[in-house]
N, C-alpha and C positions, 0 to 999 in steps of 0.2 A: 504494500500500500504506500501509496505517493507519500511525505509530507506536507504538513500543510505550510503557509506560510510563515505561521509562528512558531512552527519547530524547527525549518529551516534558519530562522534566525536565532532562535534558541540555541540551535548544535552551532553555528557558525559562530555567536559569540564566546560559549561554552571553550571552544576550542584555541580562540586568539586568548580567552584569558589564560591557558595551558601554557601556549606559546609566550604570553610575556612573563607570565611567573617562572620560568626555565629562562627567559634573557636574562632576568634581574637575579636570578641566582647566579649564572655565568660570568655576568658584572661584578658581584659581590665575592668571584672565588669560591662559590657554595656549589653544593651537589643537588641540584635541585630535589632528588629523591627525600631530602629534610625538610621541607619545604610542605605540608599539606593543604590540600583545597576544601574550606568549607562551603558548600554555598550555603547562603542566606535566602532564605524563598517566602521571607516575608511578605505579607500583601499580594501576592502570587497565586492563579489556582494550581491547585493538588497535581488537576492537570498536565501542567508545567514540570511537576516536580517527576510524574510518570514518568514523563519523555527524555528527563534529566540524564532516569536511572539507568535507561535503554541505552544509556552513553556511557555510565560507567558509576557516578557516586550513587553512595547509598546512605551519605549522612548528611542531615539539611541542618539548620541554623534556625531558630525563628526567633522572636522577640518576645513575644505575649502565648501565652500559657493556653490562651481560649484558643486563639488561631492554629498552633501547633496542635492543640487536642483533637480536634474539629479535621485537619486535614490528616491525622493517625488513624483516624476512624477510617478517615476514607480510602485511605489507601493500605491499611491494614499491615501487616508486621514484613514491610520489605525494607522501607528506610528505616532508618533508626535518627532520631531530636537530637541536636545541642540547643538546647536556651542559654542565649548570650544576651537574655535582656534582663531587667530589674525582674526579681521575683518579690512580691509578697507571701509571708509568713501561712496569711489565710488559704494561699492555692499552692501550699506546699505539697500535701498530699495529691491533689492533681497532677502536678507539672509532675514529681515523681513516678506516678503511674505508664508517661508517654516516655518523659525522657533517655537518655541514656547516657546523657553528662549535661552539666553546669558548667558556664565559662563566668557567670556573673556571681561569684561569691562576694558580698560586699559588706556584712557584717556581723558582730558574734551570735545573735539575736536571732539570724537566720539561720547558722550555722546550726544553732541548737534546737532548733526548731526540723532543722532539717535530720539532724543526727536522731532527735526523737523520732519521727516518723521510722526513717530506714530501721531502726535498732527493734522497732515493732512489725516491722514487714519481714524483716533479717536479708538487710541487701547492703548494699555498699554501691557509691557513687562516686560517679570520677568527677573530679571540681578543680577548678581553676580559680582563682583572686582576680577580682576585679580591681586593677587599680588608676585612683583617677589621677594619670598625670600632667594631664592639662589644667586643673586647675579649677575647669572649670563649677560653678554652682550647679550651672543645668545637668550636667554630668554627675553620675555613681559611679561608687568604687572608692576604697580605700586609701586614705590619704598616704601618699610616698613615704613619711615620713612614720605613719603606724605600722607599716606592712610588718617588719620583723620583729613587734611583741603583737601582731594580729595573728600572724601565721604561728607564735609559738603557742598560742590559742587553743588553735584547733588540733593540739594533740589531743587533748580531751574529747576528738568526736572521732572516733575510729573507727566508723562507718562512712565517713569522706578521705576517699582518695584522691588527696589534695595534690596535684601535679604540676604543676605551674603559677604564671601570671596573664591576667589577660589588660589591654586596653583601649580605651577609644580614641584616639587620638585627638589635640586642637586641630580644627581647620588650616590654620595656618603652618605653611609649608617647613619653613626653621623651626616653631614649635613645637610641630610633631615630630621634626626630628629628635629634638633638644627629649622629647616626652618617649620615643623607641629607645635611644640612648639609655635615657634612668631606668626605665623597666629590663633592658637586659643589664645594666648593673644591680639593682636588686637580685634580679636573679642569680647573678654568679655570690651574690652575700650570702643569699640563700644557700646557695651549692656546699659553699663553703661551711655553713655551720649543721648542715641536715643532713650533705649529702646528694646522692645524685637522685632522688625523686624528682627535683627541680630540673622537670625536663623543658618544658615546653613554654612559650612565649606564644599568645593568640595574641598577634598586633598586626595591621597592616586592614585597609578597606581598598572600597571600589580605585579611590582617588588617591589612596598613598601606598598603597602595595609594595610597589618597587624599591621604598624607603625604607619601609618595614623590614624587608629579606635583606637589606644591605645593613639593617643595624641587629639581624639575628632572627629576626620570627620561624618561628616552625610553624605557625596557620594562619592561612589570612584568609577574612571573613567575606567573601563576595557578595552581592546582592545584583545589582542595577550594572555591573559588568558585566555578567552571564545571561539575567533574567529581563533587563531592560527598565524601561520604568515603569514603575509600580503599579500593577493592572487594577485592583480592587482596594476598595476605605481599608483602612487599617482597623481589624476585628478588638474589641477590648472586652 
């Protein structure tokens, strides 16, 4: 069967994102193989995310908890979630039901909330630190400067497999470098006192990817590279 026109551009942008994430690793001396592709299929139909998997992923990105649930259903246990967006306390047990990691850890409060749950279901969850190092108010995630009595925190929740750091970077171009910089030094502060669980760095988007892999990220978050822009309101 033919495709149609928006899976033609769907595979065709899918694939130039492949192609630049492999340049910017080649710039940066990196093996692109460290280097992984999340998409983000936010705001997007299920649809989209079908046609994705016929090309090769099988793990999406979402933001909000209803919209990720909602397109779980419908496409039933092929993909597997990352929620990389603000979780509430209250739809803990939900988002836990779908997901199959957190990239948005951002405080103890949920932490503990989140360790209650799993410790009753008897699961364990892979999580990532959200840290905000841009600064900014409108942005979540953990202040730079709390990360390493935040993260010595969560040895008390031994139901999260806490693996990294993640960030959203400032818009602005030297910023977000200045803000990939600090997050992969944390990280290696990290390395340093934990050990090598401190694998992974989730930094780099649609618009700053290529800066991302040149100051270390092992995942960058795609959306409106691969999926174009944003077909459907954003579900809450």
């Amino acid at each position: 069967m033919a495709m149609t026109d928006v899976e033609q551009e769907l595979t065709s942008r899918y694939h130039s994102a492949l192609r630049q994430i492999v340049e910017a690793c080649h710039r940066a001396d990196r093996d692109p193989v460290e280097v992984s592709l999340l998409p983000v299929s936010k705001n997007h139909p299920a649809s989209m995310v079908a046609h994705l998997m016929e090309l090769g992923p099988r793990q999406f990105g979402e933001n909000r908890v209803q919209e990720m649930a909602g397109k779980a259903a419908e496409l039933g246990s092929g993909p597997s979630w990352v929620l990389i967006g603000h979780l509430q306390r209250n739809k803990v047990a939900q988002a836990c039901s779908v997901m199959s990691e957190l990239q948005s850890l951002d405080s103890i409060r949920l932490a503990q909330a989140l360790e209650r749950h799993l410790g009753t279901v008897g699961r364990c969850l892979p999580v990532l630190v959200e840290v905000n190092t841009s600064g900014e108010a409108t942005k979540s995630g953990v202040d730079p400067d709390q990360v390493m009595d935040f993260t010595a925190q969560l040895r008390a929740c031994p139901h999260l497999e806490v693996q990294g750091l993640m960030t959203v970077a400032h818009p602005d171009p030297q910023a977000a470098d200045q803000g990939f910089a600090r997050l992969h030094d944390l990280r290696d502060r990290l390395r340093d006192r934990d050990g090598a669980q401190w694998q992974r760095l989730s930094m780099g988007m649609t618009h700053d990817f290529a800066s991302a892999i040149a100051h270390g990220s092992t995942c960058v978050r795609l959306g409106t590279a691969i999926f174009g822009p944003r077909a459907i309101p954003a579900m809450r």
